[in-house]
C-alpha positions as CSV (number, residue, x, y, z in Angstrom):
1,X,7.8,12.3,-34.8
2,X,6.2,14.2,-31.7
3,X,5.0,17.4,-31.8
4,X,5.3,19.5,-28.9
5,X,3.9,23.7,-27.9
6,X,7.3,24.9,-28.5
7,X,6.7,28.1,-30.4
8,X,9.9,29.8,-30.9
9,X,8.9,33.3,-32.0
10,X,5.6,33.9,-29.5
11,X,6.1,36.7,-27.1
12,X,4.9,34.8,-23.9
13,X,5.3,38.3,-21.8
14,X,1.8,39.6,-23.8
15,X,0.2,36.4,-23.3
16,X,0.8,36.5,-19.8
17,X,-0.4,40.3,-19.0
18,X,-3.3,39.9,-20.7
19,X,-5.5,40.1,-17.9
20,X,-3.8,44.1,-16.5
21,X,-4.0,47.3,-18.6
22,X,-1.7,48.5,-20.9
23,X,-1.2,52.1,-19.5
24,X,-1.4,52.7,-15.6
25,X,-2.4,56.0,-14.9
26,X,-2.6,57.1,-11.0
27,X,-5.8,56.5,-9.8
28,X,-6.7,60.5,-8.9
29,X,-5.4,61.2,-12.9
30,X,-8.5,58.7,-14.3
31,X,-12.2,59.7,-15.2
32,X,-14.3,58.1,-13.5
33,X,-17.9,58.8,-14.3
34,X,-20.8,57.5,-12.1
35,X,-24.1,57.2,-13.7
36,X,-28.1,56.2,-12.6
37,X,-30.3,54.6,-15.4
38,X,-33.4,53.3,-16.1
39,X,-33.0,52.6,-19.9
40,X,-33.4,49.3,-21.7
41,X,-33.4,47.8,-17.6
42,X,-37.4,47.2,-17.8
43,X,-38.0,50.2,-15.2
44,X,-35.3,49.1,-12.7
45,X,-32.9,51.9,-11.7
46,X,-29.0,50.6,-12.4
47,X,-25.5,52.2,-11.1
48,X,-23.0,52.3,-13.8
49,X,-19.1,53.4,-13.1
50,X,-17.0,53.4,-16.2
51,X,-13.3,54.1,-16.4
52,X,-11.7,52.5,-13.3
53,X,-9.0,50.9,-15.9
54,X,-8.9,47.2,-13.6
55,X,-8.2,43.9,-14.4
56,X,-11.2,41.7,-13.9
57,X,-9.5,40.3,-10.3
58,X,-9.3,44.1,-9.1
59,X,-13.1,45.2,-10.8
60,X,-14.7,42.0,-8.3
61,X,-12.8,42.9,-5.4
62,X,-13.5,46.2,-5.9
63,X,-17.1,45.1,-6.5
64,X,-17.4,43.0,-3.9
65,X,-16.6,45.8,-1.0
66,X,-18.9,48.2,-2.8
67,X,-22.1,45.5,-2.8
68,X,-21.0,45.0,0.8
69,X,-21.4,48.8,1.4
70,X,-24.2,49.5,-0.7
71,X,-26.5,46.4,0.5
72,X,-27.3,45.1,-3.3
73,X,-26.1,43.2,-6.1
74,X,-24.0,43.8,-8.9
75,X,-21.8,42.8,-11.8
76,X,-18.8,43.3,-14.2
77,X,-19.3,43.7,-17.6
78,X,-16.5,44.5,-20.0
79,X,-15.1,47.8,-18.8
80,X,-17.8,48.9,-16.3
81,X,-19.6,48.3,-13.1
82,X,-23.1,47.7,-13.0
83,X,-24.8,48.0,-9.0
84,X,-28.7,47.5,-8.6
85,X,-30.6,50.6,-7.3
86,X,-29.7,54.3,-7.1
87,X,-26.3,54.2,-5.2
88,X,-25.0,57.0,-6.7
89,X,-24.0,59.0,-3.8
90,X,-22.7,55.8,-1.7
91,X,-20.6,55.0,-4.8
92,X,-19.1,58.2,-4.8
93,X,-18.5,58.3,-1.1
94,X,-16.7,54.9,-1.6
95,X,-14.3,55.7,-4.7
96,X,-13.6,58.7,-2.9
97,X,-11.9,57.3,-0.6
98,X,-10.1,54.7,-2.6
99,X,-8.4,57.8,-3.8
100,X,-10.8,57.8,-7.1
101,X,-11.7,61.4,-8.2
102,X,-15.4,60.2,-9.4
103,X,-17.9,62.8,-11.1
104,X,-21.5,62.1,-11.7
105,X,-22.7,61.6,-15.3
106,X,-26.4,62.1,-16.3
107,X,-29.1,64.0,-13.8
């Protein structure tokens, strides 16, 4: 006899809409924090924004136009946005107009 992935009581609808957030919450409703550090980075400055709430497909393209403005690199990790370099005020300037109300964490 043949066993086959037929799974009778799995709700396919989570496993599917994995990748987006449970709650969506209008974009000028989130906290958005933009933050410049040096810490455990050997001495290079880093741009962290946390609390965009996007799916990993939205965070890169989101990432991608924000490298393109800002003239460096960056990554995703998890739930945050790293950029290279101070680009605090570029970052801000961006998500502003995205329709992001970002506020700057740290000094």
């Amino acid at each position: 006899m043949i066993k086959r992935n037929w799974r009778e009581f799995n709700n396919s609808v989570s496993e599917t809409n994995a990748d987006y957030p449970t709650s969506i919450t209008p974009k000028a409703n989130l906290i958005v924090r933009v933050q410049r550090i040096k810490a455990g980075k050997k001495g290079k400055t880093v741009t962290l924004i946390k609390g965009l709430e996007l799916n990993q497909s939205e965070a890169r393209s989101i990432l991608k136009k924000m490298k393109s403005r800002c003239g460096t690199g960056g990554t995703v990790k998890e739930d945050l946005i790293e950029l290279q370099g101070d680009q605090v005020h570029a970052v801000m300037n961006f998500l502003q107009t995205q329709g992001y109300q970002p506020k700057q964490a740290g000094g």
